[in-house]
C-alpha positions as MATLAB code, in Angstrom:
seq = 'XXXXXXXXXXXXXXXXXXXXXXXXXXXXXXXXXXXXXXXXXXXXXXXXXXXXXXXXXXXXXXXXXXXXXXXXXXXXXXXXXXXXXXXXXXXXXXXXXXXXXXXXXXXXXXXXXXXXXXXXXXXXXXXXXXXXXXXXXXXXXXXXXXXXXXXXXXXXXXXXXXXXXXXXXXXXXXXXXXXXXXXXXXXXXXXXXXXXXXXXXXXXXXXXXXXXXXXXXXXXXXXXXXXXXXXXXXXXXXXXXXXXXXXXXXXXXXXXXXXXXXXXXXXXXXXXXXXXXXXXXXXXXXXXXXXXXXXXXXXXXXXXXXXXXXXXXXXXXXXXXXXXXXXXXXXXXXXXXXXXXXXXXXXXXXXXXXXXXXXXXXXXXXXXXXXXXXXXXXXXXXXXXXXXXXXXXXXXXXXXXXXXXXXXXXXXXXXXXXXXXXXXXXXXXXXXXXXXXXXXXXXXXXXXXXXXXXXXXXXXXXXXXXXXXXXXXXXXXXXXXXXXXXXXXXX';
ca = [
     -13.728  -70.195   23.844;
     -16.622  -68.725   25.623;
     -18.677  -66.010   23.712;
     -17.881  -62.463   24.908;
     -20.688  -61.170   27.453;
     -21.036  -57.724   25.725;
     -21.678  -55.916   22.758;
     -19.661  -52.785   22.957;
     -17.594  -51.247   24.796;
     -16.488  -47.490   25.522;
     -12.825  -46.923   27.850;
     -12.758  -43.673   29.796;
      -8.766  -43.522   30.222;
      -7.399  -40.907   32.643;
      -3.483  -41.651   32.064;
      -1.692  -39.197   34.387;
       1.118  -37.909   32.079;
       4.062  -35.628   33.838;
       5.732  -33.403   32.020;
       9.242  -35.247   30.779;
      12.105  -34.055   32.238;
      13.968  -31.979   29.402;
      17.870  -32.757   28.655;
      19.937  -30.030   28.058;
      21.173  -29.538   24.660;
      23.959  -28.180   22.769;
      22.507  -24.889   20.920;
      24.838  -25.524   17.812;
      23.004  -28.990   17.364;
      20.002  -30.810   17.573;
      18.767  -32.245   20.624;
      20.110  -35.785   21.053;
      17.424  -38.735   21.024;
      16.330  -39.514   24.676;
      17.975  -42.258   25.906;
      16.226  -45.794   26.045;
      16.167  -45.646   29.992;
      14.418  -42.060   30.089;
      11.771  -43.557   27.207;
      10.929  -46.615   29.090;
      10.058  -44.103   32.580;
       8.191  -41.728   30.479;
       5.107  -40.848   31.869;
       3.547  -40.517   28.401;
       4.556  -43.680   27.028;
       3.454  -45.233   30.596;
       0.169  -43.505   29.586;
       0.164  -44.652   25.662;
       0.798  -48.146   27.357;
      -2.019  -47.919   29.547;
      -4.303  -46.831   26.701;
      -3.557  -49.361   24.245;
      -3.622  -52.130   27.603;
      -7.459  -50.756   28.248;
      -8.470  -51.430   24.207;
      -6.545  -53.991   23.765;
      -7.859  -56.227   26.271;
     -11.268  -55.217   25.426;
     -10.996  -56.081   22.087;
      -9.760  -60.388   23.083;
     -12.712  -59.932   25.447;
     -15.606  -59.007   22.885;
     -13.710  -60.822   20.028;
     -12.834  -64.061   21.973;
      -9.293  -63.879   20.716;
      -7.015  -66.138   22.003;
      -4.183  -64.271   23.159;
      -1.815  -61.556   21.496;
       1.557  -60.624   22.033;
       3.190  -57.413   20.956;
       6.291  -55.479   20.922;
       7.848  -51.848   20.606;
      11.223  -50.747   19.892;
      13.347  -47.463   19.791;
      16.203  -47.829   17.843;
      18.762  -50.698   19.185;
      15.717  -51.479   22.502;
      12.870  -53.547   23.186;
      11.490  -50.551   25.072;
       8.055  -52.306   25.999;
       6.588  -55.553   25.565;
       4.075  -58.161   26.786;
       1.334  -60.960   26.175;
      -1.655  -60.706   26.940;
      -4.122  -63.630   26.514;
      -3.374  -67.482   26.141;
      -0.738  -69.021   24.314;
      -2.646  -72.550   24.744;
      -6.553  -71.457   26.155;
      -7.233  -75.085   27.414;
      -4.247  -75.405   29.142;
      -4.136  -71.868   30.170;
      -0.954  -71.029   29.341;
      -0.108  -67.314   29.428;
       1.069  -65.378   26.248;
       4.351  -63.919   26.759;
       6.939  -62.096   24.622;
       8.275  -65.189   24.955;
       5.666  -66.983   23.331;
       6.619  -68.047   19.429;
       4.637  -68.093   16.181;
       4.821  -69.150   12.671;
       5.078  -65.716   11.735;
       4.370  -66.556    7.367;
       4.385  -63.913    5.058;
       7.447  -62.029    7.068;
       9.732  -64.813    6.496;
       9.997  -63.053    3.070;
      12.367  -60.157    4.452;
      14.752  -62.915    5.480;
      14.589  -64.496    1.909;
      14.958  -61.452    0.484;
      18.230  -60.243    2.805;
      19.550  -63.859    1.899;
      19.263  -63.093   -2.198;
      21.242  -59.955   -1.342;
      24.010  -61.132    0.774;
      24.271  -63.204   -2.160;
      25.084  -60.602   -4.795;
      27.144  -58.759   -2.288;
      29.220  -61.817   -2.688;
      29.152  -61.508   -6.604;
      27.421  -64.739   -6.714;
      24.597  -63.532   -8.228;
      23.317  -59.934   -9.906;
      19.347  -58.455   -9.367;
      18.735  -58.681  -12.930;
      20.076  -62.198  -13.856;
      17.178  -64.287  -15.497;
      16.252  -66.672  -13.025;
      16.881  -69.796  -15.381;
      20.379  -68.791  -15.362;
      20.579  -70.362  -12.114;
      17.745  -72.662  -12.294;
      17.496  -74.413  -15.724;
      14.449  -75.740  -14.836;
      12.388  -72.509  -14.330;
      10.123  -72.505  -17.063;
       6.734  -70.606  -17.111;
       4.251  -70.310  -20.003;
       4.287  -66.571  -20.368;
       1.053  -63.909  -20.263;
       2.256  -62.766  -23.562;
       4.144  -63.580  -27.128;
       6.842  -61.146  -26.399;
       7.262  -61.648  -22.522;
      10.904  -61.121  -21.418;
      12.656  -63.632  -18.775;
      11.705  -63.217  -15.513;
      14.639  -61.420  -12.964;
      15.674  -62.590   -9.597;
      15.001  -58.753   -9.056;
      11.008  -59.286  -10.046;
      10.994  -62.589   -7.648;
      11.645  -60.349   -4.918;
       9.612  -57.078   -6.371;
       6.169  -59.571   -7.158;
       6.236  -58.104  -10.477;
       7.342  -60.989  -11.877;
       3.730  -61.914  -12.849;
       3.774  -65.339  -11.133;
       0.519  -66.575   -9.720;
       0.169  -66.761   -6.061;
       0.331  -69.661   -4.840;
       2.001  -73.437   -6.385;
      -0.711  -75.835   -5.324;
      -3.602  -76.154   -2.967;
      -1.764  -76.505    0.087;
      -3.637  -73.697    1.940;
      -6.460  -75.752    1.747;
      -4.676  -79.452    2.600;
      -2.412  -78.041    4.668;
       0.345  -80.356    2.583;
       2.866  -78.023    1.221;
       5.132  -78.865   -1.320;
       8.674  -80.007   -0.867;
      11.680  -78.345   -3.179;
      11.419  -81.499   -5.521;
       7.273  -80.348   -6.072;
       7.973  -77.364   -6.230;
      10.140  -78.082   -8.977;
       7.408  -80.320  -10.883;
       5.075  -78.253   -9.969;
       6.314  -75.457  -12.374;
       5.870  -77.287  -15.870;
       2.380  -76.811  -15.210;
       2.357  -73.092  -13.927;
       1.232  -70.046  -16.141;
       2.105  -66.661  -16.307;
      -0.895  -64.018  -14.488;
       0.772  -61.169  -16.223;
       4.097  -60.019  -18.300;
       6.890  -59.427  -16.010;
       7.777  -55.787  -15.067;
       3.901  -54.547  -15.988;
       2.353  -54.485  -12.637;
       2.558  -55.489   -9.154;
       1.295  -59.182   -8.734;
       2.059  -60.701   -5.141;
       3.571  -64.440   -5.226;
       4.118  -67.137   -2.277;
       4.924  -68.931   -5.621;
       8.201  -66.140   -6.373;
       9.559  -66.463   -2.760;
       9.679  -70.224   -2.865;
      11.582  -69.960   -6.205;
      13.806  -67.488   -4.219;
      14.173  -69.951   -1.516;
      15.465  -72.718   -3.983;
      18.025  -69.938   -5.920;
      19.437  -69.453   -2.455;
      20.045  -73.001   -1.968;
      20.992  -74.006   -5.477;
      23.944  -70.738   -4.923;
      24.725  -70.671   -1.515;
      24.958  -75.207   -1.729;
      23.076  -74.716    1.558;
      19.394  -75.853    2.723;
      17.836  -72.621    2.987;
      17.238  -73.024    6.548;
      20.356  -73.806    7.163;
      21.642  -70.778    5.363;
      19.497  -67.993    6.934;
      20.213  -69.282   10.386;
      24.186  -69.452    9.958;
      23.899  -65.689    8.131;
      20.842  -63.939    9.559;
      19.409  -65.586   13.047;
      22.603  -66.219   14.586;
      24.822  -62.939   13.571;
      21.735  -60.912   15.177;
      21.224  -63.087   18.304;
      18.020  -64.659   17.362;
      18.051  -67.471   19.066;
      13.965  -68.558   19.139;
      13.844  -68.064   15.647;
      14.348  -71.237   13.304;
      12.552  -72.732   10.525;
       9.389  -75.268   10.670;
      10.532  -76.472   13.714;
       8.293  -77.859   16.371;
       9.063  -75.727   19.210;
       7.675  -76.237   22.556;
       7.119  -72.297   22.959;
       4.937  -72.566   20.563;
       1.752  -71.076   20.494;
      -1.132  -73.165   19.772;
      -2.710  -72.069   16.932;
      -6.634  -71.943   16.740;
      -9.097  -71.109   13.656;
     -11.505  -67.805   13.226;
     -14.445  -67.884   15.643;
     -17.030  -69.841   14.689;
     -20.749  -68.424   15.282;
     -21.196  -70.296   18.508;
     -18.336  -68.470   19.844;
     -15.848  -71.673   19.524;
     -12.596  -71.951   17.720;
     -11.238  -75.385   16.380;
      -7.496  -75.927   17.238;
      -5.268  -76.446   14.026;
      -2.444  -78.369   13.710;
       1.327  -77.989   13.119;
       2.077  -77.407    9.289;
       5.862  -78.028    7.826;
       6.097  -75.566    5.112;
       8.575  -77.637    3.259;
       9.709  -75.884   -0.103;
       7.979  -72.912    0.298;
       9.938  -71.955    4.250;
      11.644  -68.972    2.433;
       7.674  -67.426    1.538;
       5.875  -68.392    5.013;
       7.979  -70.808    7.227;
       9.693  -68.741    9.914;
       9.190  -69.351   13.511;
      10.001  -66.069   15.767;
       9.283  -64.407   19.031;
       8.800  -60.943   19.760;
      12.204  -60.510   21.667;
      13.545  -61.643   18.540;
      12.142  -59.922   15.968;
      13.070  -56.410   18.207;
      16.464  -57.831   17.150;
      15.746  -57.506   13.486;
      13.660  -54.541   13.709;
      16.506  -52.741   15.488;
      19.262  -54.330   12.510;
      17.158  -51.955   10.114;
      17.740  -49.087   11.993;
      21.484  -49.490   11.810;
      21.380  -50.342    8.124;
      24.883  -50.933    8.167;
      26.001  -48.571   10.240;
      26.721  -48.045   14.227;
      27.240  -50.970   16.893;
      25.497  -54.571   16.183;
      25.532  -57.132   13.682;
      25.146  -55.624   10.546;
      23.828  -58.480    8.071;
      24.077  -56.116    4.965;
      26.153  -53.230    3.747;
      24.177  -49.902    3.605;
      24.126  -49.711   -0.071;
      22.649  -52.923    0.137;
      19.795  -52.288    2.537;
      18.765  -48.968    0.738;
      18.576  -51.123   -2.778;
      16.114  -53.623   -0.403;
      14.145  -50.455    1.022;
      13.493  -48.758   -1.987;
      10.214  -48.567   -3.454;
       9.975  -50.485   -6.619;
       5.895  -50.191   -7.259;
       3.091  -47.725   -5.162;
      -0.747  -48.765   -5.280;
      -3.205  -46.344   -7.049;
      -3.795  -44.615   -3.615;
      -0.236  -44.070   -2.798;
      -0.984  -45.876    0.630;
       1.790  -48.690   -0.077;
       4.139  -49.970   -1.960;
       6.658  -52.733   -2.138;
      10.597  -52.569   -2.006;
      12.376  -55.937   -1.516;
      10.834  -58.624    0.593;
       9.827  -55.476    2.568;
       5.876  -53.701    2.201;
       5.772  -49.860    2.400;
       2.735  -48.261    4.334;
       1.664  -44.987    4.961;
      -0.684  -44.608    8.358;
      -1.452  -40.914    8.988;
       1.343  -38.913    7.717;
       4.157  -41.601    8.451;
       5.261  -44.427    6.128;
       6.842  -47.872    7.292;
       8.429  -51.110    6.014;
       7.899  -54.194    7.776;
       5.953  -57.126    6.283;
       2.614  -58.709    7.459;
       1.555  -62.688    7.329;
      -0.977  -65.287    7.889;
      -0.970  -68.972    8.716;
      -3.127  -71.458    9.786;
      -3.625  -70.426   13.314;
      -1.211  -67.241   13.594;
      -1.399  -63.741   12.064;
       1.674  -61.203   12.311;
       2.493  -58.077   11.461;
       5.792  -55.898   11.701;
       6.381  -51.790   10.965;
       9.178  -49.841   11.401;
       9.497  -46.048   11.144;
      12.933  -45.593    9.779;
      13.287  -41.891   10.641;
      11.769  -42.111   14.254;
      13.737  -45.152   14.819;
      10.801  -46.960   16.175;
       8.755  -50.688   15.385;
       6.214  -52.667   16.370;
       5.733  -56.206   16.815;
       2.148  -57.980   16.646;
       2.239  -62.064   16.769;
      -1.452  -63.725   17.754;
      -2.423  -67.416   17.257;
      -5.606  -67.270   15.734;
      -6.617  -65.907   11.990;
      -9.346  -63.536   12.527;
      -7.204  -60.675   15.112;
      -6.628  -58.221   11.985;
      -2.688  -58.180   13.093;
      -2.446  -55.367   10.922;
      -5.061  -52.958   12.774;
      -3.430  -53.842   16.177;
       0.088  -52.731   15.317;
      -1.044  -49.494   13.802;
      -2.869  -48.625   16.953;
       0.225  -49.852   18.803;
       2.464  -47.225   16.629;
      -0.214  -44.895   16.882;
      -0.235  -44.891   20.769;
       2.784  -46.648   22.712;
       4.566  -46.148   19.105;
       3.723  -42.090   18.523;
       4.442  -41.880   22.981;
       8.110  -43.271   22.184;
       9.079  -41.121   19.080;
       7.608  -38.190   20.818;
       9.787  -39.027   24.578;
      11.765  -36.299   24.302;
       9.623  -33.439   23.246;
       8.040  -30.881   25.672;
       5.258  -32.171   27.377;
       1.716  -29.767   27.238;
       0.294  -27.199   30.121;
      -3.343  -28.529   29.692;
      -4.189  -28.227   33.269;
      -5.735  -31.592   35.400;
      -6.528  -32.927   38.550;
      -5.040  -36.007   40.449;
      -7.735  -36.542   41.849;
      -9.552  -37.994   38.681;
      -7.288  -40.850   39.418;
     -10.520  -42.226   41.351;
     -12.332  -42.187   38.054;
     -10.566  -44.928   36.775;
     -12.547  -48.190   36.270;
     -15.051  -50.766   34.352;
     -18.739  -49.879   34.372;
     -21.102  -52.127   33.038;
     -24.465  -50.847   31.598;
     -27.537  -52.380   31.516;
     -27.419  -54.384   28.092;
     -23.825  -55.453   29.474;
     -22.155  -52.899   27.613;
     -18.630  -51.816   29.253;
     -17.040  -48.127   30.123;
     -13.832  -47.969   31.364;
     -12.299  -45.211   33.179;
      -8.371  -42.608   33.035;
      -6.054  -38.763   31.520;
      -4.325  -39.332   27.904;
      -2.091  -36.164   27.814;
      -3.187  -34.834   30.995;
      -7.262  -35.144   29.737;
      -9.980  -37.188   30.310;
     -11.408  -39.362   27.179;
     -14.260  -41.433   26.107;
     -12.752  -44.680   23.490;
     -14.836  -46.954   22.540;
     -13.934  -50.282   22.784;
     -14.893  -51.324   19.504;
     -13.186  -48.498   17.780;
      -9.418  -47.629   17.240;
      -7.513  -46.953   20.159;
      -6.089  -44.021   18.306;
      -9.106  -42.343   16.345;
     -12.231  -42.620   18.162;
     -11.485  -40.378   21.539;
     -13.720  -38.648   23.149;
     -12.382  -35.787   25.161;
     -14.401  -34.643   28.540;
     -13.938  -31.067   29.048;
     -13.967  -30.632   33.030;
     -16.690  -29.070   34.159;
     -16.119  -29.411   37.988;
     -17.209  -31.393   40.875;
     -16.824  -34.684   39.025;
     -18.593  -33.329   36.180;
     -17.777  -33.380   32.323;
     -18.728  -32.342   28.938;
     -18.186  -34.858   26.020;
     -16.481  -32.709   23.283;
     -14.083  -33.197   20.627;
     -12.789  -34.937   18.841;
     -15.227  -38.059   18.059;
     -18.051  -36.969   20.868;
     -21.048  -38.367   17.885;
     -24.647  -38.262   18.774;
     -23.818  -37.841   22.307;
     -21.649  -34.225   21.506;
     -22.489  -31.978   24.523;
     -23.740  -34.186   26.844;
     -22.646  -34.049   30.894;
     -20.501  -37.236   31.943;
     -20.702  -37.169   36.178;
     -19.540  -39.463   38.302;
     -21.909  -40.559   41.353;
     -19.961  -41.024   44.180;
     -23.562  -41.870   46.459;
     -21.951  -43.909   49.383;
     -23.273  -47.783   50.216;
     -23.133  -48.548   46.553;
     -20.782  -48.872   43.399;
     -19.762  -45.811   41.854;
     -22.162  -44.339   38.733;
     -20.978  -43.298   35.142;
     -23.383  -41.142   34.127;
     -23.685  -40.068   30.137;
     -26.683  -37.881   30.243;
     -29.433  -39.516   31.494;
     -28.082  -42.979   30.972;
     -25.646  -44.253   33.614;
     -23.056  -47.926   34.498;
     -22.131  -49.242   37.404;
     -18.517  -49.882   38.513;
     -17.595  -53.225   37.960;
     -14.289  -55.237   37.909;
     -14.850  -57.382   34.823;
     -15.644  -57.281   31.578;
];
């Protein structure tokens, strides 16, 4: 891929928010949420789209990423989503929300939800050692008096396993069930079980093979007859060679290229990283844990069921996540979510939900150096925060349409790229190396195309005039202080 022209960039984003229309509501109870048709015409979430659009593309152009498609849904909708980027850069293939990806490390929710469909059919109970149902498990515990190891601590990681069975992240040659198996005699113990939290690909391939040895099903075959299909998946399948596909490309090399990588069958460990999905999909699932049970849809699990999943069976030392199971708790600001996050070669994912808000995020790329996890919690942050907040009043801060002619690329001297809009009705700086959702810089209106930079995030530059030079017979002029960019159309 070609190197990025620039260095840094700063968006100016003047997103012209209207004040949402307010529904009537019953004084003897809470308003109702807004409904999914009055989210997706918001003019703040149009805004919160914009914003994360303008920082979002600027980070694929300065990072060379290959392309990036993302998600967001409000209880039982896909309220927004699109690709942006290539799905195959050579071939130039648009990204989509289409598009599908091996999406790893998430595929553990749907092992997990399999284990407990399981016991909800009394086939198996959480704390049954797991060489009650596989003889063969046999580990050389951490410690003289270790206790057997619990389906329940499979799906916590506090069973103490190590993390991974062989080398296969390095030759790309996973085990099949059968390794896996033999692979086992030979495996060691990190830690006692039940004395800290210890993640394990190793545990969720074990859990993949208890399915199969219960349910007398492949495990593919199982979680698409009892998860994909109830909830409408139908793009989502396991190691299969999909033509949607996108094609999956290495981190950036120093020259600016990335090397393609090719299609790896996860064999017997599917049920820890071998799930192909799409983002249309995975709204599907996101929206399932919303109902928990309960309301219209598929449920795939009772509600008692889905809160024993959801609750939190070990927090970090910071109290900034935790792990239920299959599911990863997170706190960003002062919300938590479950979802699950994963990497493989060529593809990095991440899901969150926000249980109470009723609103997720979906984040699939096909490369392994986009930091997944940053993008979707600037995605909740902005389009994400925009949705859960739909119905609330909208602010006074006064405006004028006519910044609208603001709005643009300027490219500075060293190459370095503004971009120009009104986020909540004022006008902000954002870098475009920053987060969308912490670095903005407000301009406090000064008149006749003229602004201060102020607060939040203004830096060295606090208290400096932004103007706009509207001199006719040539592009318009950013000014910041003394230094000024030209309008431009590009990055």
């Amino acid at each position: 891929m070609p190197k990025s022209r620039f260095a840094s960039t700063i968006a100016v984003l003047l997103f012209l928010a209207t004040p949402a229309t307010a529904q009537p509501a019953s004084p003897a109870a809470p308003p109702a949420a807004p409904a999914a048709a009055s989210i997706v015409e918001n003019a703040d979430v149009a805004a919160a789209q914009r914003l994360f659009t303008a920082w979002i593309e600027a980070q694929i152009a300065m990072r060379g990423l290959p392309g990036i498609a993302v998600g967001v849904v409000h209880d039982q909708q896909l309220v927004w989503s699109r690709g942006f980027g290539f799905a195959d850069v050579e071939k130039r293939v648009p990204m989509t929300p289409q598009t599908r990806f091996r999406i790893a490390s998430n595929s553990k929710m749907f092992a997990a939800i399999a284990i407990m469909q399981l016991r909800e059919a009394g086939r198996l109970r959480l704390d049954d050692p797991v060489a009650k149902h596989l003889p063969w498990f046999k580990v050389t515990p951490a410690g003289p008096d270790d206790g057997p190891i619990t389906i329940e601590q499979l799906l916590s990681h506090s069973a103490g396993l190590p993390r991974e069975a062989s080398d296969h992240w390095s030759s790309f040659d996973f085990p099949t069930g059968a390794q896996l198996q033999a692979l086992m005699a030979d495996r060691a113990a990190t830690f006692p079980p039940q004395t800290r939290w210890k993640y394990s690909n190793l545990a969720y391939g074990v859990a993949g093979l208890l399915v199969e040895r219960i349910s007398g099903q492949r495990w593919a075959d199982y979680v698409q007859a009892h998860i994909f299909d109830p909830l409408g998946m139908a793009g989502t399948s396991v190691d299969r060679r999909d033509p949607l596909l996108a094609t999956p490309y290495a981190s950036r090399r120093p020259d600016g290229s990335r090397r393609l990588l090719p299609f790896v069958d996860s064999k017997g460990m599917a049920s820890a990283t071998g799930v192909t999905s799409d983002v249309e999909d995975l709204a599907k699932f996101i929206s399932a844990q919303f109902r928990r049970g309960a309301g219209e849809g598929a449920n795939i699990l009772s509600a008692g069921s889905w809160r024993e999943m959801l609750r939190v069976r070990s927090v970090d030392e910071d109290w900034q996540s935790g792990t239920g199971l299959g599911f990863a708790h997170s706190r960003y600001k002062d919300r938590t979510y479950v979802g699950h996050g994963g990497g493989y070669p060529g593809n990095t994912t991440m899901t969150l939900a926000q249980l109470d808000d009723k609103v997720g995020v979906i984040v699939l790329t096909n490369t392994n150096d986009s930091n997944a996890g940053d993008i979707a919690r600037q995605l909740m942050a902005t389009v994400g925060n925009a949705v859960a907040n739909a119905g609330k009043p909208a602010t006074n801060t006064p405006w004028d349409p006519a910044w609208a002619r603001f709005a643009g690329r300027y490219r500075g001297s060293s190459d370095g790229i503004d971009q120009v809009v009104l986020l909540n009705r004022q006008l902000v700086l954002l870098p475009g190396t920053a987060l969308a959702a912490e670095t903005k810089v407000v301009l406090e209106p000064l008149g006749e195309g003229r602004f201060r930079l102020t607060a939040p995030t203004g830096g060295a530059a606090i208290g400096e005039i932004v103007r706009f030079d509207e001199t006719p017979g040539r592009p318009m002029r950013l000014y910041r202080g003394d230094s000024w960019a030209t309008r431009t159309d590009d990055f």
